[in-house]
Phi, psi and omega in degrees: 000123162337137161276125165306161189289006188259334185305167162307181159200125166310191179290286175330306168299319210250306222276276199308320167300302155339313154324297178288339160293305208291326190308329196257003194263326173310310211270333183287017152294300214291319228209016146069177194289307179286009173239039177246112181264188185270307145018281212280320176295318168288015109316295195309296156354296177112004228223170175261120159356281171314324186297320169323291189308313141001283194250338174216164184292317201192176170292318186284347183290317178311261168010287185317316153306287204288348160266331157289305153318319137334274173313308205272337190244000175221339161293321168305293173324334190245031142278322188283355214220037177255141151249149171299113184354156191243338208193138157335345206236359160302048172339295185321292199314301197299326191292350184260330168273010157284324196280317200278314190275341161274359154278323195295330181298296174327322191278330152224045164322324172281328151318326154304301188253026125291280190324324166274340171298300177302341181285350202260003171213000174248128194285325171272013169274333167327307197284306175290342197287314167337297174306325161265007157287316185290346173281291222279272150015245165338303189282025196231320197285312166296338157327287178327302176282358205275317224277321179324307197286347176274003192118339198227171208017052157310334183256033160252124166336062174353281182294350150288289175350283149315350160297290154263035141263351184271320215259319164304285176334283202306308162325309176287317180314313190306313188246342165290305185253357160279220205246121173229140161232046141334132180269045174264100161283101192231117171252185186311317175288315159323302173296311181297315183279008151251010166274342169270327181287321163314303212269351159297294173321334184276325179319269183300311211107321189194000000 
């Protein structure tokens, strides 16, 4: 069986896993997870078929290390380190934790739409695709009560809010910056400033 990313690993060993990530976190971007063959990522790599096999079972055990790693070393830390509005008029907070979620999204944009393609029929991707809803979530659902305790948007659901203001996120992220062929010329500082100004507005009103 592969070691998992938690195992020792030698120098040697850590440097070639590593290799074979970055390779497949590159090509599943550029040519999406099913037009990525294992070929072509253990090239991209430097590395040999057996090596591969070293460390992961198949392409989707990859896909799986790389999404789990994903959650644990870069989506969790930046749920902690969110503060709430201070105030209605506290712009700076939506625009900077939109900004942050849409790089983090870009940058592993091919990871993103692997995982969602395999969640609609693999129950653990299913489970990680989750996880990062539920990161997305939370922080929209403590929005919510903050703006509440401050007065505004009393009649809204928290946890229904947060949902579609969560799933509204992924979605639009999803077809702006992966490969589509939507015409909506949009750039980036736009898509943030109109993902923030929705969700500021469902909060305040305006």
């Amino acid at each position: 069986m592969p070691p998992g990313p938690s195992e020792t690993l030698s120098a040697k060993g850590r440097q070639t896993r590593q290799a074979i990530e970055l390779a497949a976190r590159k090509l599943f971007a550029e040519r999406g997870f099913h037009g990525t063959t294992l070929g072509e990522i253990t090239s991209a790599a430097g590395k040999s078929p057996a090596a591969f096999y070293r460390y992961f079972a198949d392409k989707e055990d990859l896909l799986a290390a790389l999404a789990q790693s994903f959650l644990r070393d870069v989506v969790t830390p930046s749920g902690l380190s969110v503060q709430l509005p201070e105030s209605a008029d506290d712009d700076a907070f939506f625009t900077t934790v939109v900004t942050g979620y849409w790089t983090m999204f870009k940058q592993n944009i091919g990871i993103m739409i692997a995982v969602a393609q395999l969640a609609a029929t693999q129950p653990r991707f299913a489970a990680v695709q989750n996880e990062f809803r539920r990161f997305g979530m939370d922080i929209v659902g403590a929005s919510v009560r903050r703006a509440q305790e401050q007065g505004y948007g009393t009649e809204l659901n928290a946890e229904h809010t947060a949902a579609a203001i969560a799933l509204l996120f992924e979605n639009f992220t999803t077809v702006i910056v992966g490969t589509s062929s939507l015409a909506v010329d949009i750039s980036d500082e736009d898509a943030i400033a109109t993902l923030s100004r929705i969700w500021k507005k469902t909060l305040y009103g305006y």
